[in-house]
C-alpha positions as CSV (number, residue, x, y, z in Angstrom):
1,X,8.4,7.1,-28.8
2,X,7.7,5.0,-32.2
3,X,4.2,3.6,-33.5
4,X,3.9,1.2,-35.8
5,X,0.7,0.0,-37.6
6,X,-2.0,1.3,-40.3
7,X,-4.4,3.9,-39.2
8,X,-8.0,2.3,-39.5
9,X,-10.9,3.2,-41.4
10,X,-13.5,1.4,-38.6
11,X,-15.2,3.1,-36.1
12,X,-14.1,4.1,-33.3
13,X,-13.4,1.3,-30.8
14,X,-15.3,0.4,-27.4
15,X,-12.2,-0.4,-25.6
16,X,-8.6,0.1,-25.8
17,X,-6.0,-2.6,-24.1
18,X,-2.6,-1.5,-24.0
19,X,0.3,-4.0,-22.7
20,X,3.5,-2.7,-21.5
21,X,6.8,-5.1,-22.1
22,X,10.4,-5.0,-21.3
23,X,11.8,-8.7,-21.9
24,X,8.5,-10.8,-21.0
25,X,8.6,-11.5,-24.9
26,X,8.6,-15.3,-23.7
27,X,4.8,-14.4,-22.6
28,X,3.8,-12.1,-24.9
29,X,2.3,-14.4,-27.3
30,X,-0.4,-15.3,-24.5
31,X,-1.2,-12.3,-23.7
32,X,-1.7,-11.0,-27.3
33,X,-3.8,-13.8,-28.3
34,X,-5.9,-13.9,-25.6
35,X,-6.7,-10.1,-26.6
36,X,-7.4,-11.5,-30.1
37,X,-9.8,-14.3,-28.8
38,X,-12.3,-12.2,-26.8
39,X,-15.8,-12.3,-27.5
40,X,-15.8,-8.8,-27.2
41,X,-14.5,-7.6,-30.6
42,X,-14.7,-3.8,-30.9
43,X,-11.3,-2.8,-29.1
44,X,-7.8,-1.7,-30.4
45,X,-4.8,-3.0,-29.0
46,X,-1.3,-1.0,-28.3
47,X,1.7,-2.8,-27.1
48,X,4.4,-0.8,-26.0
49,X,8.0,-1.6,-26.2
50,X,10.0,-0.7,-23.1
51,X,13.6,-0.8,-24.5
52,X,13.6,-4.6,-24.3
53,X,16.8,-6.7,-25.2
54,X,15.2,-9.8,-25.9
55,X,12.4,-10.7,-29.1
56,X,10.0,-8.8,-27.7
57,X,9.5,-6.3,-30.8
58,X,10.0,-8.9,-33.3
59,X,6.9,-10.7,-31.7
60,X,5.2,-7.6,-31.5
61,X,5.5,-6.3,-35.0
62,X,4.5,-10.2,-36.2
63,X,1.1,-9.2,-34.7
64,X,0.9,-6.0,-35.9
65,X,1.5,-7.1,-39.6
66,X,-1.8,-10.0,-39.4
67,X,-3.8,-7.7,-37.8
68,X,-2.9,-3.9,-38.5
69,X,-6.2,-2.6,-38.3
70,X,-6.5,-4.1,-34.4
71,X,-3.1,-3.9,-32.9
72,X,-0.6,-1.0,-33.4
73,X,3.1,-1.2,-31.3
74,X,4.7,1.6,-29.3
75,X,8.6,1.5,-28.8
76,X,10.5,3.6,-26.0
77,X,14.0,3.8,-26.3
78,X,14.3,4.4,-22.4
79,X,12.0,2.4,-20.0
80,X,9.4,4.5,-18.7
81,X,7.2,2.5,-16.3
82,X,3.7,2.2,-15.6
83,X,2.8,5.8,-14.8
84,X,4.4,7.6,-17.2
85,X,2.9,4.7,-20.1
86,X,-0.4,5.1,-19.0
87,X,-0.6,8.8,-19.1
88,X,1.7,8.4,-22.9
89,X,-1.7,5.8,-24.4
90,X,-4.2,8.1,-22.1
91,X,-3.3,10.8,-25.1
92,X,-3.7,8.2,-28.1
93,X,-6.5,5.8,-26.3
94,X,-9.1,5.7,-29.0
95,X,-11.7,3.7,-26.4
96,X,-14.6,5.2,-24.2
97,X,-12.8,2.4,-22.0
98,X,-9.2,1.7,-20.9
99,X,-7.6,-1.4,-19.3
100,X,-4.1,-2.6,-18.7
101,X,-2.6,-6.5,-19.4
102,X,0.3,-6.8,-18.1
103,X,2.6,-9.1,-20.4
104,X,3.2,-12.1,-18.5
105,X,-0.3,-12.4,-17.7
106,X,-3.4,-13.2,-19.8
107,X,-7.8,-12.2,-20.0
108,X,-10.4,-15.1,-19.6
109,X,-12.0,-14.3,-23.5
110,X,-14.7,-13.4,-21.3
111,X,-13.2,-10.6,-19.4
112,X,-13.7,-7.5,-22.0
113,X,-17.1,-8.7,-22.6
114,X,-18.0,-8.4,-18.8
115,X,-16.5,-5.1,-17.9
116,X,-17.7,-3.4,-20.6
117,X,-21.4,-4.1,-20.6
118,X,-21.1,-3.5,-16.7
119,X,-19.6,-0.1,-17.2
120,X,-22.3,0.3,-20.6
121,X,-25.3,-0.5,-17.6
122,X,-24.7,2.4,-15.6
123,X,-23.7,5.6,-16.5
124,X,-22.4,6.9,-12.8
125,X,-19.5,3.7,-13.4
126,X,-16.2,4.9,-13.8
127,X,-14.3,2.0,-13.0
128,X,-14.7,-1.9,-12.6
129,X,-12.6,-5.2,-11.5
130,X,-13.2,-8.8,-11.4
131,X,-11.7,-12.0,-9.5
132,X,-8.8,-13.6,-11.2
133,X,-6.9,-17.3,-11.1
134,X,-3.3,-17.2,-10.2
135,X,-1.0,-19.9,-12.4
136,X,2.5,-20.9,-12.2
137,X,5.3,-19.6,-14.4
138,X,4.2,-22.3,-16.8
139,X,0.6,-21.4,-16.8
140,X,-1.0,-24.2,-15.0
141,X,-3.2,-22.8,-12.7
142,X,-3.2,-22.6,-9.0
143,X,-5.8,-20.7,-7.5
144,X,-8.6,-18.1,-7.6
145,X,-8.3,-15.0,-5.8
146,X,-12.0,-13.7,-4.6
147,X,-11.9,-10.5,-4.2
148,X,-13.9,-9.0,-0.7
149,X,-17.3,-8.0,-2.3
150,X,-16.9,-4.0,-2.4
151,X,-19.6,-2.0,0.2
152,X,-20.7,-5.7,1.2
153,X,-17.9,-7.4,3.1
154,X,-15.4,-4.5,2.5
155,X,-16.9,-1.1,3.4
156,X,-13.0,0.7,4.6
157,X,-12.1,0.9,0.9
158,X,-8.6,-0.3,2.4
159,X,-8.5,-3.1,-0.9
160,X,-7.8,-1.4,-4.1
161,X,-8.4,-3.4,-7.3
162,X,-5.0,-4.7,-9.0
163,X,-3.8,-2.1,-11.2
164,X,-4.2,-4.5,-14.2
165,X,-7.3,-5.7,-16.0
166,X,-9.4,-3.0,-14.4
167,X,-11.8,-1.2,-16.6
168,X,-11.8,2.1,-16.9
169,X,-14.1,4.7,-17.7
170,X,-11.1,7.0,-20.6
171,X,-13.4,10.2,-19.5
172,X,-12.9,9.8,-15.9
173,X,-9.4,8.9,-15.8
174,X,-8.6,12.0,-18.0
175,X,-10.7,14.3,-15.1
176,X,-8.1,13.4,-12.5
177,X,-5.3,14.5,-14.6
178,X,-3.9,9.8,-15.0
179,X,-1.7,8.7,-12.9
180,X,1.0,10.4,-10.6
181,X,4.5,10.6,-12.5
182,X,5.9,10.8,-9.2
183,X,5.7,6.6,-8.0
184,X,7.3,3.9,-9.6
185,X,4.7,1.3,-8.2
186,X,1.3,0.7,-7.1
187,X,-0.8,2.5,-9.7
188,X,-3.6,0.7,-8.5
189,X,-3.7,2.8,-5.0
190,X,-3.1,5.9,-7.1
191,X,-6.3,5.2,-9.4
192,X,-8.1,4.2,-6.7
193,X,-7.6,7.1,-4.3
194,X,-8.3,9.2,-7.2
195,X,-11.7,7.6,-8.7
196,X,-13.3,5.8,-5.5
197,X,-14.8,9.1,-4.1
198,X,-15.9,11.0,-7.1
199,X,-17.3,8.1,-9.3
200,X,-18.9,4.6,-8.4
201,X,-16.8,1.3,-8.2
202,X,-17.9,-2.1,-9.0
203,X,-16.3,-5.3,-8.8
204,X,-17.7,-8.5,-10.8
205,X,-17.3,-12.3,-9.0
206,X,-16.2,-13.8,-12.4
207,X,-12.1,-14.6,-12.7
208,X,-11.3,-12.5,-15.7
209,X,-7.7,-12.7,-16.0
210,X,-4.8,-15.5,-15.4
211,X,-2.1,-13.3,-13.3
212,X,1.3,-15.5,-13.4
213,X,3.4,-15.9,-10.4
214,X,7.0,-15.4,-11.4
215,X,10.5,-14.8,-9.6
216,X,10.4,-11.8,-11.9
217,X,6.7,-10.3,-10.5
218,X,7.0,-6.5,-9.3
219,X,4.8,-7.3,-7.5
220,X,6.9,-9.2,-5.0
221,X,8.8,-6.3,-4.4
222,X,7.4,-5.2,-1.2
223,X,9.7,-3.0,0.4
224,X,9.1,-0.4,-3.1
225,X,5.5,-1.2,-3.0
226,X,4.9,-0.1,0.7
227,X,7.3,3.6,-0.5
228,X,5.3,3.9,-3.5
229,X,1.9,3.6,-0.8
230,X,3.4,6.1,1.8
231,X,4.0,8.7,-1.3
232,X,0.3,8.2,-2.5
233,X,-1.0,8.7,0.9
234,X,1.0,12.0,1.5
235,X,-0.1,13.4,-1.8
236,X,-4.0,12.5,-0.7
237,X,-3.0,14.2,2.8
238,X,-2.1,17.4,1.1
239,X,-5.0,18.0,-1.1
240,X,-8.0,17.7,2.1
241,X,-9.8,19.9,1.8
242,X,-9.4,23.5,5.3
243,X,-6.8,25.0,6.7
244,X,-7.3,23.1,9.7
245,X,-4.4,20.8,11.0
246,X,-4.4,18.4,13.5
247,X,-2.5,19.0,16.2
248,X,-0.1,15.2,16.9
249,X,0.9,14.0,20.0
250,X,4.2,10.7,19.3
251,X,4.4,9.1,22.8
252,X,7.9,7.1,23.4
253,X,7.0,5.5,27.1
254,X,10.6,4.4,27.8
255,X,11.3,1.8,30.2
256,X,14.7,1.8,31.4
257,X,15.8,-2.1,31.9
258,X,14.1,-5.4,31.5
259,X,15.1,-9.0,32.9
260,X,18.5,-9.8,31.2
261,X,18.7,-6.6,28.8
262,X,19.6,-4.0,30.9
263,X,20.1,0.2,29.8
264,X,17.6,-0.1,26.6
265,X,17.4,3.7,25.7
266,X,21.3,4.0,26.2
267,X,22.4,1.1,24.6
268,X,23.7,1.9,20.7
269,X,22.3,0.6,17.9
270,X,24.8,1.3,15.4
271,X,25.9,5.0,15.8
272,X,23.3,6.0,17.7
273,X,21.5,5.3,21.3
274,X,18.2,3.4,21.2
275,X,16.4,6.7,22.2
276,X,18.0,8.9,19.9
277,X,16.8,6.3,16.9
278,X,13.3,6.4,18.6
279,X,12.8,10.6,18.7
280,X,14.8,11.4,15.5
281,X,12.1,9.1,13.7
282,X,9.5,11.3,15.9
283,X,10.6,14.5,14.9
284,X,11.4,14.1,11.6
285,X,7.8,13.1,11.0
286,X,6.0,16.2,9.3
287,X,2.6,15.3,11.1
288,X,4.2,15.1,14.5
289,X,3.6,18.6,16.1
290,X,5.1,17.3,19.7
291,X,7.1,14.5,21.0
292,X,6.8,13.3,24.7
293,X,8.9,11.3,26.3
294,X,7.4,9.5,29.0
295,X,9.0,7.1,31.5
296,X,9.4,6.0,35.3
297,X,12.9,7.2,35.2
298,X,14.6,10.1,36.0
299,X,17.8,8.9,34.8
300,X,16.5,8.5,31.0
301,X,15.0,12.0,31.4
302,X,18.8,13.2,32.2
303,X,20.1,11.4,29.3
304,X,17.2,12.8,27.3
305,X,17.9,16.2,28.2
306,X,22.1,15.3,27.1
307,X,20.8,14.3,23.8
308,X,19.6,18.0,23.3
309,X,21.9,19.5,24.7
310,X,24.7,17.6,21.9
311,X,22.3,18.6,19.5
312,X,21.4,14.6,18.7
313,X,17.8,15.2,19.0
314,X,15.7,18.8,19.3
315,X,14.0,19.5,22.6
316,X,10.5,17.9,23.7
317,X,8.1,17.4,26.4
318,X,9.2,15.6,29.3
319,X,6.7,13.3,31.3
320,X,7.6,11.2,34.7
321,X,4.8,8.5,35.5
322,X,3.6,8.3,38.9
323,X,4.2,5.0,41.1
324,X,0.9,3.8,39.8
325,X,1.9,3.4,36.1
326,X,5.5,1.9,37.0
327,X,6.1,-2.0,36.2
328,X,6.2,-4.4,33.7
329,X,3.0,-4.9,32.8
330,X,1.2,-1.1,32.6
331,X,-2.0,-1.1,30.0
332,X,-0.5,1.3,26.7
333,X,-3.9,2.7,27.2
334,X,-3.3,3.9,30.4
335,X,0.4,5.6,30.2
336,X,-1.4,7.4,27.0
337,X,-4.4,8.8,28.6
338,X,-1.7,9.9,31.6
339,X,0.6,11.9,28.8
340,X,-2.0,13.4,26.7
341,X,-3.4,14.8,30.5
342,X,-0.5,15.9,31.0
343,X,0.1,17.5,27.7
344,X,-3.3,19.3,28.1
345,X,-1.6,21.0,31.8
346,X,1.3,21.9,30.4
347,X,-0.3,23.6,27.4
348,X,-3.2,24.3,27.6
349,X,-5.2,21.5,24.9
350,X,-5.3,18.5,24.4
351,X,-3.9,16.5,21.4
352,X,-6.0,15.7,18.6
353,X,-4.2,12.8,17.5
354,X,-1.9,10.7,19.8
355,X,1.2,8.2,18.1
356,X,2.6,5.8,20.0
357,X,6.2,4.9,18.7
358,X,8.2,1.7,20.2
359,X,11.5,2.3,21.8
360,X,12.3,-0.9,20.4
361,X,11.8,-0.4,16.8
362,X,14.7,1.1,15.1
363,X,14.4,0.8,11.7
364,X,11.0,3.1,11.5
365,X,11.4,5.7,9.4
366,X,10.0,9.4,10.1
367,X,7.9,8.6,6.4
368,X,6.3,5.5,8.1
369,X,5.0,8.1,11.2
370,X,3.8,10.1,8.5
371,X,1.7,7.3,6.9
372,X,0.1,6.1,9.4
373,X,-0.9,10.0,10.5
374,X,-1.9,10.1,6.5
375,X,-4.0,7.0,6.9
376,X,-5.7,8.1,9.6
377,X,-6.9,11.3,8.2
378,X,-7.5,9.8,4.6
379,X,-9.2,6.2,5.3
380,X,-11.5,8.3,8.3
381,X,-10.9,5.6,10.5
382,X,-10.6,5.6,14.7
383,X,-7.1,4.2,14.9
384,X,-4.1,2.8,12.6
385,X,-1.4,0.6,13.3
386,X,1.9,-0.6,11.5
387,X,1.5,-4.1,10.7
388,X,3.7,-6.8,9.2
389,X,2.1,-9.4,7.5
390,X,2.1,-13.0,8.4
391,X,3.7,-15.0,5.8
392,X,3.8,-18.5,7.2
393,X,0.8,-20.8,7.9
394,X,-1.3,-20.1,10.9
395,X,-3.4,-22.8,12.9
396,X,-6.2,-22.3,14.9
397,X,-7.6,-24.9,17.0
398,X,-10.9,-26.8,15.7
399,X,-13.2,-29.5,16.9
400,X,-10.8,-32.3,14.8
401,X,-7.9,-30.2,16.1
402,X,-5.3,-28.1,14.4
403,X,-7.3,-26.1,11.6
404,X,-5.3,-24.5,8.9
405,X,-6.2,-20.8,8.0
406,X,-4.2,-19.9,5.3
407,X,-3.5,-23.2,3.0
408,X,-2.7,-20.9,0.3
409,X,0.8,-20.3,1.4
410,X,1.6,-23.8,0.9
411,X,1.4,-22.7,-3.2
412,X,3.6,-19.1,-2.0
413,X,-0.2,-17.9,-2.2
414,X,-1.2,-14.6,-0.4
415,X,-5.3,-14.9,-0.7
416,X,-7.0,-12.2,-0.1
417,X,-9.3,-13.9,2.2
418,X,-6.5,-16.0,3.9
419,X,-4.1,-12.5,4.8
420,X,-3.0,-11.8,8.5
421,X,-1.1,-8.7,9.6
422,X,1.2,-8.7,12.9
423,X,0.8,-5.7,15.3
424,X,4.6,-5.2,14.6
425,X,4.9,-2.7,17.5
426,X,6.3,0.6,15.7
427,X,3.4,2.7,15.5
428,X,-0.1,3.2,16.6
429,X,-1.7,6.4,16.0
430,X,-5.3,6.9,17.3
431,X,-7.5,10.2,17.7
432,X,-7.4,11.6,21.0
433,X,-11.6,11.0,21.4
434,X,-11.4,7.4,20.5
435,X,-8.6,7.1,22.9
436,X,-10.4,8.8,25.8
437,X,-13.8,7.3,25.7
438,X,-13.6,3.9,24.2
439,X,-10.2,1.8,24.5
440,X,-6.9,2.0,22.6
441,X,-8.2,1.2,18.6
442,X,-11.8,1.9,18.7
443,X,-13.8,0.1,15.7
444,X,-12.4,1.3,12.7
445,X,-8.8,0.1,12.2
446,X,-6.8,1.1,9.8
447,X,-3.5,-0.1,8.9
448,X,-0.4,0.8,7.1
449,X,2.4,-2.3,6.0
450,X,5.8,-2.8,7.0
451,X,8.4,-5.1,6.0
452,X,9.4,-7.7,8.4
453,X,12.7,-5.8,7.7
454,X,11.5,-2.9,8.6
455,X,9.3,-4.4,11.3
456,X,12.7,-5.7,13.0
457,X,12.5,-5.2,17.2
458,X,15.4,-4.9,19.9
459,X,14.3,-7.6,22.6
460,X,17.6,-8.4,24.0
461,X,21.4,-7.6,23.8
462,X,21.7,-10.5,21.4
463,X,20.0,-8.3,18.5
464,X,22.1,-5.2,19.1
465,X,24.5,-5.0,16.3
């Protein structure tokens, strides 16, 4: 790691803005000046080089040189990503406040002057976000995201703030040690799982920053988003607080043929039988204490009991529904209640948290199990479920007619306000209470996301491969 710029003789600054770069130096030039034309003045800025092969330093050190009393540069001969650069200027941050710019993206002159003074009005702050347009990757702009209004219209705490331009209180963010070295993504879930519990949040309605959408955007990398998510949630998992853990219940209800796709659990996808796929993700789940495999059949309890015995899959609990929950169309409600009842007779309690895993659903992983067991415990909610969001546009039907819900997609724009999520059928986990004396979710839903990858289902023989 290399500095370069003069060592001031002003007083310490308000605010430091740092601004990580590896070959954005294209958009660097708008993203410096617009630190340069706030009306907020009493900041420092630090740009840090990440190993880039393009002009990025030599734009960098042009700034540096006109103003070397504001702006000092960072180099990294390796790239060391978001995490690890935020804890390296968390140890040179001169500012009672710290925010992020990303380089490809840009602050209303506005946006320092607004954070701070809301951060400067109430002690008890520690951290604060505002709305934001979204432009093209020439800068025109196409949109304003408006954020959910925080303990008003969102009350789960399910919507972190983007991880840059948000304000934050230096102080607090050194109290919870920065970020976590350990994720390569989504430092806004990381800050925001630490702070949103031991200090308060606000978010302002003002756009305060122009966030470009590029081919190039880590953001759009959802499948490394969604790992870096499941990582932050097991971490928060292991630091509650008692020795007490919840006993967990994964349900597979296995039926055995369907109208022109006959043998589901024996059928191979890949290497292995549908079932094996569906309790190797079970067990492999650290907060799944039992699997039961439940099912009308006795013929995919057999083949159940060969899979142990070849040592494909470890032994489990065994449960064959009575006449009455046999068919096509059995409420998932009702084959639950009947397995945790039977659960509670064969051992003596009953589960405190019950996980329903599709047969159908190969591609779940034992870490996506785990998340939405995490999620549950973490967000305090009465159920979660594994959802794929809905990417195309969606009608409803309105008194002209078709009414379109989420127009933003016709710009590739995910609003806030305009997102809808898919049941995608892997999981559901739900407490054992919510389950028994209300319905199958409860009221408070939580969710973890999937990629429609990921969310992929066996329906017929066609998608066997």
């Amino acid at each position: 790691m290399n500095y370069s710029g003069e060592k001031s003789n002003k007083s310490i600054p308000v605010v430091t803005v740092y601004i990580p770069c590896k070959d954005y130096g294209h958009y660097l030039h708008v993203a410096v000046k617009s630190v340069l034309a706030q009306l907020f003045t009493d900041w420092e800025l630090l740009i840090i080089d990440e190993a880039s092969t393009d002009d990025t330093t030599i734009i960098a050190k042009q700034f540096v040189q006109k103003h070397p009393d504001k702006i000092k540069l960072i180099t990294n001969d390796k790239p060391q990503g978001l995490q690890r650069i935020a804890n390296q200027i968390l140890k040179i941050a001169q500012g009672r406040y710290i925010v992020r710019l990303d380089a490809d993206d840009w602050f209303d002159e506005c946006a320092l002057l607004l954070m701070a003074a809301k951060l400067e009005s109430d002690s008890e702050l520690g951290l604060v976000y505002g709305n934001y347009f979204y432009t093209d990757p020439s800068g025109k702009v196409i949109g304003v995201e408006r954020r959910h209004k925080l303990w008003i219209e969102d009350v789960s705490g399910h919507l972190p703030p983007h991880g840059a331009c948000t304000m934050i209180r230096t102080r607090t963010l050194k109290s919870v040690g920065g970020y976590s070295e350990d994720v390569d993504a989504q430092d806004g879930w990381d800050l925001w799982f630490k702070l949103v519990n031991r200090v308060k949040v606000a978010n302002l309605e003002a756009p305060l920053f122009y966030y470009r959408q590029h081919e190039k955007s880590l953001s759009r990398d959802t499948e490394r988003l969604f790992k870096a998510r499941s990582i932050i949630m097991s971490k928060l998992r292991s630091k509650l607080e008692g020795n007490y853990t919840p006993s967990c219940l994964a349900v597979l209800p296995v039926k055995e043929s369907y109208p022109g796709f006959e043998g589901v659990p024996y059928r191979k996808f890949g290497e292995k039988s549908m079932l094996e796929w569906a309790i190797n993700s079970a067990q492999r789940a650290k907060g799944v204490t039992e699997v039961a495999v439940s099912t009308e059949s006795p013929t995919v309890l057999e083949f159940a009991d060969r899979l142990v015995e070849g040592g494909k899959v470890q032994p489990h609990f065994h449960v064959l529904r009575p006449s009455n929950l046999t068919g096509t169309y059995i409420p998932l409600r009702e084959i639950m209640l009947h397995i945790g009842q039977a659960y509670f007779e064969n051992s003596g309690r009953y589960p405190d948290i019950m996980v329903y895993l599709s047969l159908h659903s190969p591609l779940r992983e034992p870490f996506h199990v785990d998340n939405a067991i995490n999620t549950l415990l973490i967000m305090e909610a009465d159920s979660v479920v594994s959802v794929c969001e809905e990417r195309e546009p969606i009608f409803s039907h309105g008194h002209d007619g078709l009414k379109l819900l989420n127009p933003g997609r016709f710009n590739n724009l995910t609003y806030e306000r305009e997102r809808f999520y898919q049941f995608n059928g892997a999981v559901l986990a739900v407490w054992w209470e919510i389950l028994r004396q209300s319905d199958l979710f409860g009221q408070r839903i939580g969710y973890v996301e999937m990629t429609a990858k990921e969310s992929f289902q066996v329906k017929r023989s066609e998608d066997l491969r």
